[in-house]
NUFI-912177 format. One record per residue (C-alpha): residue number from 1; x, y, z; residue in three letters; chain. Coordinates in steps of 0.05 Angstrom, whole numbers, plus 32768, in hexadecimal, padded with zeros to 4 digits. Last residue first. Example, Ala and Ser with C-alpha at 12.3 -4.5 7.8 and 13.67 -1.06 7.14 Angstrom:
2
<site pos="2" c1="8111" c2="7FEB" c3="808F" code="SER" unit="A"/>
<site pos="1" c1="80F6" c2="7FA6" c3="809C" code="ALA" unit="A"/>
//
This chain:
269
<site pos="269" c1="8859" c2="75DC" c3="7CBF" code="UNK" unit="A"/>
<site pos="268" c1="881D" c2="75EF" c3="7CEB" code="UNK" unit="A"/>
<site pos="267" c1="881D" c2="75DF" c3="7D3D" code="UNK" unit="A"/>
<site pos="266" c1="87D3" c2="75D8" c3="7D5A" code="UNK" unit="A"/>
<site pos="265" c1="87B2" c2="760F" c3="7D83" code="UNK" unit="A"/>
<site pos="264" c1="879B" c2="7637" c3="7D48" code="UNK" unit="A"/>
<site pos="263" c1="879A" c2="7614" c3="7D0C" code="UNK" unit="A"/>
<site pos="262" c1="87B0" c2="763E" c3="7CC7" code="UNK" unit="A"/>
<site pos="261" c1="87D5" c2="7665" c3="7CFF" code="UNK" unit="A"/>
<site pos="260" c1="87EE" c2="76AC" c3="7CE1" code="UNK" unit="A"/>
<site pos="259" c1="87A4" c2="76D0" c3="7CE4" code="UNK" unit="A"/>
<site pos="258" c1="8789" c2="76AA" c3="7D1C" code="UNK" unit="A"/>
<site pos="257" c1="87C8" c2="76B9" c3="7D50" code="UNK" unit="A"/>
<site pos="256" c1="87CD" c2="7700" c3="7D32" code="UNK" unit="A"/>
<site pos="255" c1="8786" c2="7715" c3="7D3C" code="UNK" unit="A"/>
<site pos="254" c1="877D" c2="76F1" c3="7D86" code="UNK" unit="A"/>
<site pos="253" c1="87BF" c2="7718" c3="7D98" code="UNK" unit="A"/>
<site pos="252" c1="87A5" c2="7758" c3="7D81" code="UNK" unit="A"/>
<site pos="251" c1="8766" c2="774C" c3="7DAE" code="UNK" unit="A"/>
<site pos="250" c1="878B" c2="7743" c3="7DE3" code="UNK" unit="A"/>
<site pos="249" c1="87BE" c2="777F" c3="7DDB" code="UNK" unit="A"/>
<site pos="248" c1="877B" c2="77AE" c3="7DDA" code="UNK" unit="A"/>
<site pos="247" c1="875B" c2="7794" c3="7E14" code="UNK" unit="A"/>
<site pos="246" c1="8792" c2="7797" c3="7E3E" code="UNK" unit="A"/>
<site pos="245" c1="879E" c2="77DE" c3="7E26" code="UNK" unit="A"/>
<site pos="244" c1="8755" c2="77E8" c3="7E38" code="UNK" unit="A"/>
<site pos="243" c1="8753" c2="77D3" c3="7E76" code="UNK" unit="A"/>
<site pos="242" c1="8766" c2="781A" c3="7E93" code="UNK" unit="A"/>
<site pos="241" c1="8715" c2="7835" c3="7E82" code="UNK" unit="A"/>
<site pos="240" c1="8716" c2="7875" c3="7E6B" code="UNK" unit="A"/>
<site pos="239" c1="86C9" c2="7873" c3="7E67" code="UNK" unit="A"/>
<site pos="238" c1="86C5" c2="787D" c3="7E1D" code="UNK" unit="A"/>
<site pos="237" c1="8701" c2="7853" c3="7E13" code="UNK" unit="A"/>
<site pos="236" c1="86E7" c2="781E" c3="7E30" code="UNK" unit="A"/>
<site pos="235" c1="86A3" c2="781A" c3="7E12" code="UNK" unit="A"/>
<site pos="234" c1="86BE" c2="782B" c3="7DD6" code="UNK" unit="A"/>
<site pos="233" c1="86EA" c2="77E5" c3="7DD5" code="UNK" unit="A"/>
<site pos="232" c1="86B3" c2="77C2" c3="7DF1" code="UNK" unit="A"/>
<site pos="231" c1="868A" c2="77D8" c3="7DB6" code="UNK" unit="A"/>
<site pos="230" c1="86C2" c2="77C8" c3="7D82" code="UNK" unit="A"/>
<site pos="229" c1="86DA" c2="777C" c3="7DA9" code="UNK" unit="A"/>
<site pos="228" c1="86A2" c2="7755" c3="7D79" code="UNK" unit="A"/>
<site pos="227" c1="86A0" c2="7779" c3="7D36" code="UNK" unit="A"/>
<site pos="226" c1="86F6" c2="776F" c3="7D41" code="UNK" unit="A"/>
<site pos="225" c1="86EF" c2="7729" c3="7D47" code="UNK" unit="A"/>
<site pos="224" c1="86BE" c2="7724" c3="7D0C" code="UNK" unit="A"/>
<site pos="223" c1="86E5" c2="7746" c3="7CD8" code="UNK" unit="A"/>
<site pos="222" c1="8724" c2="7723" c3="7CF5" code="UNK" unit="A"/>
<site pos="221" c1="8704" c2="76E3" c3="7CE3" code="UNK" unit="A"/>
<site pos="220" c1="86E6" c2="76F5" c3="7CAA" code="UNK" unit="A"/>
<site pos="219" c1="8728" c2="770D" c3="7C82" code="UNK" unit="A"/>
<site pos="218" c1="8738" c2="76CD" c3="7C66" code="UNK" unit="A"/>
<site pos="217" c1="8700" c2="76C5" c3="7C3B" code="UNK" unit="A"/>
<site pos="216" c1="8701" c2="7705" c3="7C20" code="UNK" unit="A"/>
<site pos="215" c1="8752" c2="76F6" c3="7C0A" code="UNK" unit="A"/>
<site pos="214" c1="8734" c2="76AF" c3="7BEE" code="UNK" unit="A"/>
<site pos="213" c1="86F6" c2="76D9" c3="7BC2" code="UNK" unit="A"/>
<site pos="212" c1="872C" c2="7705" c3="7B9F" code="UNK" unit="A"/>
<site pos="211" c1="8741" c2="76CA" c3="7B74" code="UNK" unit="A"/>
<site pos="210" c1="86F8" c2="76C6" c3="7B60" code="UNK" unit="A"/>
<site pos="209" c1="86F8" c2="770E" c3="7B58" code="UNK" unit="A"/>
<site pos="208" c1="8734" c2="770E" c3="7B2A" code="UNK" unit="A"/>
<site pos="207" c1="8716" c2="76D4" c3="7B00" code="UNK" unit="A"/>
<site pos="206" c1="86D3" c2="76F9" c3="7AF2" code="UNK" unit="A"/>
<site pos="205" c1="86F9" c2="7736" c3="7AE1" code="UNK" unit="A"/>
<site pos="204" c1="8721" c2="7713" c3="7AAC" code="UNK" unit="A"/>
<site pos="203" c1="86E7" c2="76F7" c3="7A97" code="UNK" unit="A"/>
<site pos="202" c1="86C0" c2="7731" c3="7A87" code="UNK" unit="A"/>
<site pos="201" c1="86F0" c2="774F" c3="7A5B" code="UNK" unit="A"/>
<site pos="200" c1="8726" c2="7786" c3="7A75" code="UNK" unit="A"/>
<site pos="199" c1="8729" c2="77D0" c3="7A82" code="UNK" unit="A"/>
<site pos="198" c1="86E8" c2="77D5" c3="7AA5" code="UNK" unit="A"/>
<site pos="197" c1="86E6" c2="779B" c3="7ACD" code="UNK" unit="A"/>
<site pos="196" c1="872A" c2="779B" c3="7AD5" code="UNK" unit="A"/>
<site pos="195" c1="871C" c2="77DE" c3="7AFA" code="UNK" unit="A"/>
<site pos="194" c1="86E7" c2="77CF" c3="7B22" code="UNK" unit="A"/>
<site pos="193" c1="8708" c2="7796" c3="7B42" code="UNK" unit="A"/>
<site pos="192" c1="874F" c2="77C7" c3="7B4F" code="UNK" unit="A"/>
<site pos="191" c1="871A" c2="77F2" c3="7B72" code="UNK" unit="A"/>
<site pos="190" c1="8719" c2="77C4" c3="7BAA" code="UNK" unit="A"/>
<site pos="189" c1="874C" c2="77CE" c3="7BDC" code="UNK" unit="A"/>
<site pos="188" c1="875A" c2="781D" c3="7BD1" code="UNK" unit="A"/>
<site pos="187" c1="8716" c2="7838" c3="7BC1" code="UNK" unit="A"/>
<site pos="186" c1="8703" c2="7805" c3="7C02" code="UNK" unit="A"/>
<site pos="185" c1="873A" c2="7820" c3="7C2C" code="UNK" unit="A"/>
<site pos="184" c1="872A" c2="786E" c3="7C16" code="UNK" unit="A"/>
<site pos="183" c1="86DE" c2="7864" c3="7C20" code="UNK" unit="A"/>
<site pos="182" c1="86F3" c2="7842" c3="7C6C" code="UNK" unit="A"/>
<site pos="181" c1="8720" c2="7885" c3="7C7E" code="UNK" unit="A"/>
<site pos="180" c1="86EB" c2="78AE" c3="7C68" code="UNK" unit="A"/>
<site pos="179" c1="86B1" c2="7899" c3="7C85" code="UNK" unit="A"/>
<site pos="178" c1="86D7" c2="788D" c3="7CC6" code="UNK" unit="A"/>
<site pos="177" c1="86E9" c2="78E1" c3="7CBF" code="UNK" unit="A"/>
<site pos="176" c1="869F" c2="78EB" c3="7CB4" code="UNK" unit="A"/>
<site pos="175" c1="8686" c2="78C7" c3="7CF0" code="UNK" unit="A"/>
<site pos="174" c1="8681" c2="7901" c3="7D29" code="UNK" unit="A"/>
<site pos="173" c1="8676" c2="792A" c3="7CFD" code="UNK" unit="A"/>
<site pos="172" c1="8638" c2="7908" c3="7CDB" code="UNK" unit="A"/>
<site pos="171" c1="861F" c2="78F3" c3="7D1C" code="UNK" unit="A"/>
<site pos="170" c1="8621" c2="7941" c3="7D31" code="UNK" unit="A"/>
<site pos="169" c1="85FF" c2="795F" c3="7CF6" code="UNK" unit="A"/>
<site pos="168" c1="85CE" c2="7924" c3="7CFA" code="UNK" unit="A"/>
<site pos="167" c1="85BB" c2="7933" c3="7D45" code="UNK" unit="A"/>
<site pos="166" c1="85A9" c2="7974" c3="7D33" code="UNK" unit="A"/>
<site pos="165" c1="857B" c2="7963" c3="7CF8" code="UNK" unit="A"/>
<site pos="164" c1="854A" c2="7938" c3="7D22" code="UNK" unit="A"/>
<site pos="163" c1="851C" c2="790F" c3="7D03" code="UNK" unit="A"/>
<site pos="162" c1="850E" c2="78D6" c3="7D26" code="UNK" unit="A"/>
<site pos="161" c1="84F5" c2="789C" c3="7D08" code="UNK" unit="A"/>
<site pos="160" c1="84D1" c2="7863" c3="7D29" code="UNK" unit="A"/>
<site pos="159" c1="84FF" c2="782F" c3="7D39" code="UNK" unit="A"/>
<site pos="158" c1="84EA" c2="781C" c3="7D81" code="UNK" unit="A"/>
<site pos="157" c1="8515" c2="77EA" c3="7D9E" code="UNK" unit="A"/>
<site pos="156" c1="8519" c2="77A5" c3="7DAE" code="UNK" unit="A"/>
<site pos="155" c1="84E7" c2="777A" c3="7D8C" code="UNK" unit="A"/>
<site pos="154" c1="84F2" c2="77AF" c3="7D59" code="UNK" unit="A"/>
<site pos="153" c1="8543" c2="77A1" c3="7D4C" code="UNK" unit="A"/>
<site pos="152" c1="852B" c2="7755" c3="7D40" code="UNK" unit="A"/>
<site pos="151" c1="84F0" c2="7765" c3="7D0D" code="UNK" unit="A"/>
<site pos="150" c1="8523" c2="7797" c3="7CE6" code="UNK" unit="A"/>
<site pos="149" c1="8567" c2="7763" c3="7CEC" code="UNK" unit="A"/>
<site pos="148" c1="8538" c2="7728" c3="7CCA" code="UNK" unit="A"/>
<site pos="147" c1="8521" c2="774C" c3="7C95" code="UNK" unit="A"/>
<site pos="146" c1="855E" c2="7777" c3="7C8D" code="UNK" unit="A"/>
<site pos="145" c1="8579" c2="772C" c3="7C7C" code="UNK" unit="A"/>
<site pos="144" c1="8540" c2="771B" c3="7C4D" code="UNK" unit="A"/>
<site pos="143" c1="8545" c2="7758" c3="7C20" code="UNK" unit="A"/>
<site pos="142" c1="8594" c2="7745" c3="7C1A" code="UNK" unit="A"/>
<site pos="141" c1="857E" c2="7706" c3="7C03" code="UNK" unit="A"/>
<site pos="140" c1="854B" c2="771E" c3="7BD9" code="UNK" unit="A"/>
<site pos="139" c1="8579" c2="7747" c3="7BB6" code="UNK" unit="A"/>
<site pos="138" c1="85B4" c2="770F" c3="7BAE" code="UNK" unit="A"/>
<site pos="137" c1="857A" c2="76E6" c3="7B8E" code="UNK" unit="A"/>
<site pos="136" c1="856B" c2="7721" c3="7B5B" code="UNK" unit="A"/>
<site pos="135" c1="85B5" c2="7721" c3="7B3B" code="UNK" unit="A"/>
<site pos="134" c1="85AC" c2="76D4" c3="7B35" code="UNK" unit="A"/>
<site pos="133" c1="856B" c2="76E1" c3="7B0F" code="UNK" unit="A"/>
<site pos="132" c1="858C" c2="7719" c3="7AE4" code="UNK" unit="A"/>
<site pos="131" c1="85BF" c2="76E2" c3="7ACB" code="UNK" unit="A"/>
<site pos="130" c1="858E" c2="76AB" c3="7AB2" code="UNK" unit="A"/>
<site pos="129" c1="8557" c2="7690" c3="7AC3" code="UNK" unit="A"/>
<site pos="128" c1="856F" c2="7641" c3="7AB6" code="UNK" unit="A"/>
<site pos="127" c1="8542" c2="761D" c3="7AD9" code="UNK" unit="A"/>
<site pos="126" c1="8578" c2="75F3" c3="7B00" code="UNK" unit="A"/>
<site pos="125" c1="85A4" c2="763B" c3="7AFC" code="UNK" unit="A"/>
<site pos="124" c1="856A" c2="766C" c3="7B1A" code="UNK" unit="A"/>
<site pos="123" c1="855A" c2="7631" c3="7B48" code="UNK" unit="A"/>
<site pos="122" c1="85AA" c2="762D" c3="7B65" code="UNK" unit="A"/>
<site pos="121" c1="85A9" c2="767B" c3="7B6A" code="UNK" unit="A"/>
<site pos="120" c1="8564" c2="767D" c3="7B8B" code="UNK" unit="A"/>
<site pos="119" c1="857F" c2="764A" c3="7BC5" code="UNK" unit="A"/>
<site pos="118" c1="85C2" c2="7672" c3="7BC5" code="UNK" unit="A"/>
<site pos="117" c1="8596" c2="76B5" c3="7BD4" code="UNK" unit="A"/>
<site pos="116" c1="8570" c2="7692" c3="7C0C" code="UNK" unit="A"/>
<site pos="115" c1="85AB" c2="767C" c3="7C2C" code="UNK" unit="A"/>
<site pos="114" c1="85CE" c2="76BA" c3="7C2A" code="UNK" unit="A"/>
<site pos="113" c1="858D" c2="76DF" c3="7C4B" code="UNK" unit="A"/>
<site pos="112" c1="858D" c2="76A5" c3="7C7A" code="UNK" unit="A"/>
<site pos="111" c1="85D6" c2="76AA" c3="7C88" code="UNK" unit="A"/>
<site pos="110" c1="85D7" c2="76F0" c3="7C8A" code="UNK" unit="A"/>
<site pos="109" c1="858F" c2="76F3" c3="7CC0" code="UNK" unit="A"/>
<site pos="108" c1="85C1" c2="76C4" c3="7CE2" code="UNK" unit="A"/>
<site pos="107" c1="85F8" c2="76F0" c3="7CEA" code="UNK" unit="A"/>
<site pos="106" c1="85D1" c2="772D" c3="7CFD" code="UNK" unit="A"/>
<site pos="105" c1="85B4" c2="770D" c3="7D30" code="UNK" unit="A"/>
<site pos="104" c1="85E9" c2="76E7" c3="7D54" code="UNK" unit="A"/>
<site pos="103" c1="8611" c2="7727" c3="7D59" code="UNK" unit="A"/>
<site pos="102" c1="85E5" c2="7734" c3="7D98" code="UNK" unit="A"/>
<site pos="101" c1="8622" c2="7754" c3="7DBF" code="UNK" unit="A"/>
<site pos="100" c1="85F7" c2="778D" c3="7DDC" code="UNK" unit="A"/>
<site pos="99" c1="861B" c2="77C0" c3="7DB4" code="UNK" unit="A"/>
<site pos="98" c1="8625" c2="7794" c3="7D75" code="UNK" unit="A"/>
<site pos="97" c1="85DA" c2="7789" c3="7D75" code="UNK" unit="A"/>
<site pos="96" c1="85C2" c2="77D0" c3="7D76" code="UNK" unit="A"/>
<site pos="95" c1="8603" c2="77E5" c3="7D44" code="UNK" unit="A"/>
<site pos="94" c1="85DD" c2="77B1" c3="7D0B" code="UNK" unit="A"/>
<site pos="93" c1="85A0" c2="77DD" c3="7D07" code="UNK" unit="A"/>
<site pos="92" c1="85C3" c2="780F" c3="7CDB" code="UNK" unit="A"/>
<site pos="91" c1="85EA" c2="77DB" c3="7CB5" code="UNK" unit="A"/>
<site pos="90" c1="85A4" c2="77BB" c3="7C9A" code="UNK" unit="A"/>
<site pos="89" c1="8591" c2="77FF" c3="7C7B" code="UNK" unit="A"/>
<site pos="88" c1="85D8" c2="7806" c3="7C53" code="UNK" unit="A"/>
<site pos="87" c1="85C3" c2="77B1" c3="7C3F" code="UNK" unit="A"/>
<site pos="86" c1="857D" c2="77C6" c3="7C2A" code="UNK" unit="A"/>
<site pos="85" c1="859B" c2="77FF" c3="7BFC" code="UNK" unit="A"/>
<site pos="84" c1="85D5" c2="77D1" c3="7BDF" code="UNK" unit="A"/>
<site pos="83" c1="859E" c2="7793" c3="7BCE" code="UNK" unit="A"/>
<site pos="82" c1="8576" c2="77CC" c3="7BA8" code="UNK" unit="A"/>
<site pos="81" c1="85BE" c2="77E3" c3="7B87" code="UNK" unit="A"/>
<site pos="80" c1="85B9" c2="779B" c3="7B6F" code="UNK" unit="A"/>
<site pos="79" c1="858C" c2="77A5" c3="7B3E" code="UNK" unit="A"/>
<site pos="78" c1="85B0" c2="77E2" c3="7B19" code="UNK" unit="A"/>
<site pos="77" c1="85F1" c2="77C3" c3="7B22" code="UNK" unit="A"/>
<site pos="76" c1="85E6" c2="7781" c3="7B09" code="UNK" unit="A"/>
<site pos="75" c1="85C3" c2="77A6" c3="7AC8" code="UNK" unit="A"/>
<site pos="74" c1="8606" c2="77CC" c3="7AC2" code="UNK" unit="A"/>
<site pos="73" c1="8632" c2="778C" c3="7AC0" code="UNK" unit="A"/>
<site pos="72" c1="8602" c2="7776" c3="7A86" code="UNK" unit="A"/>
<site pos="71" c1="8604" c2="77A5" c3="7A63" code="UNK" unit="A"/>
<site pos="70" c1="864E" c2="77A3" c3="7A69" code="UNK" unit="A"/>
<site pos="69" c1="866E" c2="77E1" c3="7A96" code="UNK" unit="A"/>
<site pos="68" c1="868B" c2="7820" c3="7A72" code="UNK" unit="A"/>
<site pos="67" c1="867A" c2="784F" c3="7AAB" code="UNK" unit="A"/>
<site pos="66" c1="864D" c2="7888" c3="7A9B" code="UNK" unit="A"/>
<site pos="65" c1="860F" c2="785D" c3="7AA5" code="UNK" unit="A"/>
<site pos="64" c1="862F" c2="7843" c3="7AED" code="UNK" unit="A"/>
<site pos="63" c1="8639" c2="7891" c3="7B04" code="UNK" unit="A"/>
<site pos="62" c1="85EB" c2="78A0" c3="7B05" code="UNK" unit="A"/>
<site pos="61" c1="85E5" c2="785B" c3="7B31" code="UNK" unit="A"/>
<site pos="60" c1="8614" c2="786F" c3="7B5B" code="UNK" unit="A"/>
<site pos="59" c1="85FB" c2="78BA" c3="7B67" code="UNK" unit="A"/>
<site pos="58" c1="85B6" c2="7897" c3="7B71" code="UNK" unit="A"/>
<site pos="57" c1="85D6" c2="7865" c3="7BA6" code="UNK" unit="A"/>
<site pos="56" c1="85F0" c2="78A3" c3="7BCB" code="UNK" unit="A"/>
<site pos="55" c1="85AD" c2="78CD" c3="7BCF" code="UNK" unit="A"/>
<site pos="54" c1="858A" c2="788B" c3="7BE3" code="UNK" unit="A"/>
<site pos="53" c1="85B2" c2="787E" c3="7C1B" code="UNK" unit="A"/>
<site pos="52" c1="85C2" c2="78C2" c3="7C39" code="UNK" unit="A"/>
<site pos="51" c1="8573" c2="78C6" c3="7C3E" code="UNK" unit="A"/>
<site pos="50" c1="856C" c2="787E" c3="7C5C" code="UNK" unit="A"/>
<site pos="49" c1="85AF" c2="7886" c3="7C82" code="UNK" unit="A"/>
<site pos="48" c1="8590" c2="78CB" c3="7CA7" code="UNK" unit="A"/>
<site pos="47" c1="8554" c2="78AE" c3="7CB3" code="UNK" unit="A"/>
<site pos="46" c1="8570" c2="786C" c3="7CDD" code="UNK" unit="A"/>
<site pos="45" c1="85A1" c2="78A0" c3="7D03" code="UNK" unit="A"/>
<site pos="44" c1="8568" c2="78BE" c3="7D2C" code="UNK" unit="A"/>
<site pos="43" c1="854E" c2="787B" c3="7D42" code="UNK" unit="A"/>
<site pos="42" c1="8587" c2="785A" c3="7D4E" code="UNK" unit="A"/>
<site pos="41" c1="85A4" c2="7890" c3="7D7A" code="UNK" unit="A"/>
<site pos="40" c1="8564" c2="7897" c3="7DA3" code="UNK" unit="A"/>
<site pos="39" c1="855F" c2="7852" c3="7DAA" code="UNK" unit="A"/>
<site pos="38" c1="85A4" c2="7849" c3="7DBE" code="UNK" unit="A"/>
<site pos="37" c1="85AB" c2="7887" c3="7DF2" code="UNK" unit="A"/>
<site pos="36" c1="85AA" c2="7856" c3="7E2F" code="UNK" unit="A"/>
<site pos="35" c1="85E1" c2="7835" c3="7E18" code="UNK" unit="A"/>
<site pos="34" c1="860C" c2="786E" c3="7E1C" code="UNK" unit="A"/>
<site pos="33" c1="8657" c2="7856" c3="7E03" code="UNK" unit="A"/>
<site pos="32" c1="8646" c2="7820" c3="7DDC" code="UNK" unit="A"/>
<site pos="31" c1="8609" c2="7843" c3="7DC2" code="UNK" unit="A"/>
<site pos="30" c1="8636" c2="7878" c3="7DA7" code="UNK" unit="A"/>
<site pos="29" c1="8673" c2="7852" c3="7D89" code="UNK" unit="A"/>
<site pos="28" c1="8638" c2="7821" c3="7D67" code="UNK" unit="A"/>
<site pos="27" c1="861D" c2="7862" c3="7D4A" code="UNK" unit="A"/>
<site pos="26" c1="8660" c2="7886" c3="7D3A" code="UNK" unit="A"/>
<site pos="25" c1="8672" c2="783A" c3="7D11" code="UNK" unit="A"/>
<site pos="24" c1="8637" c2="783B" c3="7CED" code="UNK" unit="A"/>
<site pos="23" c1="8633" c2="7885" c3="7CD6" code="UNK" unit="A"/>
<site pos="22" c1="8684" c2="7877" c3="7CC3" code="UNK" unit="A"/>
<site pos="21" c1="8667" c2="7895" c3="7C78" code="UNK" unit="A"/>
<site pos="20" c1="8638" c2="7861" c3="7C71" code="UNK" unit="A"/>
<site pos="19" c1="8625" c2="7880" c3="7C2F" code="UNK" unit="A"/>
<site pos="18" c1="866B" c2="7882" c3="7C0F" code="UNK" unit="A"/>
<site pos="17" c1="8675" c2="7830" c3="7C29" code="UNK" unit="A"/>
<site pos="16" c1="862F" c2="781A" c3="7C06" code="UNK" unit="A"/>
<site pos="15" c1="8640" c2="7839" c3="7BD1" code="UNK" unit="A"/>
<site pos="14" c1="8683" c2="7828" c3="7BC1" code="UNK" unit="A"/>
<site pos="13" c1="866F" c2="77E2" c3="7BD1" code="UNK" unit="A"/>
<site pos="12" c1="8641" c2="77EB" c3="7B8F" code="UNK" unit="A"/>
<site pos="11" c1="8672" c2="77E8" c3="7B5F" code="UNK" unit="A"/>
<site pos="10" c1="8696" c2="77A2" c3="7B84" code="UNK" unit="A"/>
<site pos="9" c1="8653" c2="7779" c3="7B76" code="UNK" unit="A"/>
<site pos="8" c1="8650" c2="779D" c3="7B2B" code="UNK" unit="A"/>
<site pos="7" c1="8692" c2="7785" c3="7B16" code="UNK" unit="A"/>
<site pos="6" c1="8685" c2="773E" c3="7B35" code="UNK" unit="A"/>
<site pos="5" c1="8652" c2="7735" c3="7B17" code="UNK" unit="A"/>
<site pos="4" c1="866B" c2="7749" c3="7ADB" code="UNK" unit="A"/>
<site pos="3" c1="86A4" c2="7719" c3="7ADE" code="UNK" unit="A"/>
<site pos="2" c1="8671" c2="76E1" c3="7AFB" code="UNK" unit="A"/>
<site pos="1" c1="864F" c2="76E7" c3="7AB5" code="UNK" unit="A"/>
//
């Protein structure tokens, strides 16, 4: 079962990657740079994901019955592209607190929304639900966490949308080539899951993303260290800024010292 779980939790990455398309990353760059333009930018660019959202997630899902995916696998798909949509609406708030170095939101409206779906999991095994109600606890917890990030984002701003075609054009250029360059990694890093799930049984998929879990685990810290420098990093740049290269060779230094240091600060064998 964790083999088509799997199979269908790497599927719909693709998805969620295609329909960013770098819009994340060219809205963070934005407000970093003018932050007097973030409502504006938030609320023009929350339309445009919502459309480019659900027009992506239906190609995905159109694609999955063509695939030869377990019944099983494809029912994990179909439920969890709900969990895919909410998360592609929760990345557009996300830039507002990245910009203003309020990371603590977003990461604990995750752990609650991860908390509430391992809370589900545990009752859907003690009562025995079954597969479909584990696939349904990952949804609500990804419904919980845009929650949380929604009612936060409108204490702060307005998020009414605003429709305003021009601006797309120009967000979408701006962000294309990042859309590109990040659907290429992903196709490249994970599509290797996808394909032993459909070339080989169930359980050889389930033990290749359990395996697959470690390297995940050990990317989080330079995940979150880069999240954190990105908007100064724009910021910077945008404003030719000479600290920059500082900035830059610091920040490399933090990645290398946590990435080849089991303990940081302490000598290793």
């Amino acid at each position: 079962a964790f083999g088509d779980l799997t199979a269908a939790t790497v599927f719909l990455l693709f998805p969620v990657a295609l329909a960013d398309i770098g819009l994340a990353t060219g809205v963070l760059r934005e407000i970093s740079i003018n932050p007097e333009r973030t409502e504006f930018v938030i609320r023009a660019s929350l339309p445009l994901r919502f459309l480019i959202a659900v027009a992506v997630i239906a190609v995905a899902l159109a694609v999955s019955l063509v695939l030869p995916f377990t019944d099983r696998a494809l029912t994990a798909i179909w439920i969890g592209a709900v969990g895919s949509f909410l998360t592609l609406l929760t990345l557009g708030l996300t830039p507002l607190f990245q910009a203003r170095l309020q990371m603590h939101v977003p990461v604990a409206a995750t752990l609650a929304g991860r908390a509430l779906s391992l809370a589900l999991i545990l009752l859907a095994f003690a009562t025995d639900r079954g597969f479909t109600a584990v696939v349904i606890a990952y949804v609500v917890g990804s419904g919980l966490t845009f929650v949380v990030v929604f009612a936060v984002a409108a204490r702060q701003i307005s998020l009414r949308p605003l429709f305003d075609t021009d601006y797309w054009s120009k967000l979408v250029r701006g962000s294309l080539a990042i859309g590109i360059a990040t659907g290429l990694f992903l196709s490249y890093y994970r599509v290797d899951a996808v394909l032993v799930a459909l070339f080989r049984d169930s359980r050889e998929a389930g033990l290749y993303g359990a395996a697959f879990k470690f390297v995940e685990i050990a990317e989080v810290l330079v995940a979150a260290i880069s999240i954190t420098v990105f908007p100064s990093f724009a910021r910077l740049i945008g404003t030719g800024d000479a600290r920059i290269r500082g900035a830059l060779q610091r920040s490399l230094d933090a990645v290398v010292a946590f990435t080849t240091d089991p303990l940081p600060g302490k000598s290793s064998r």
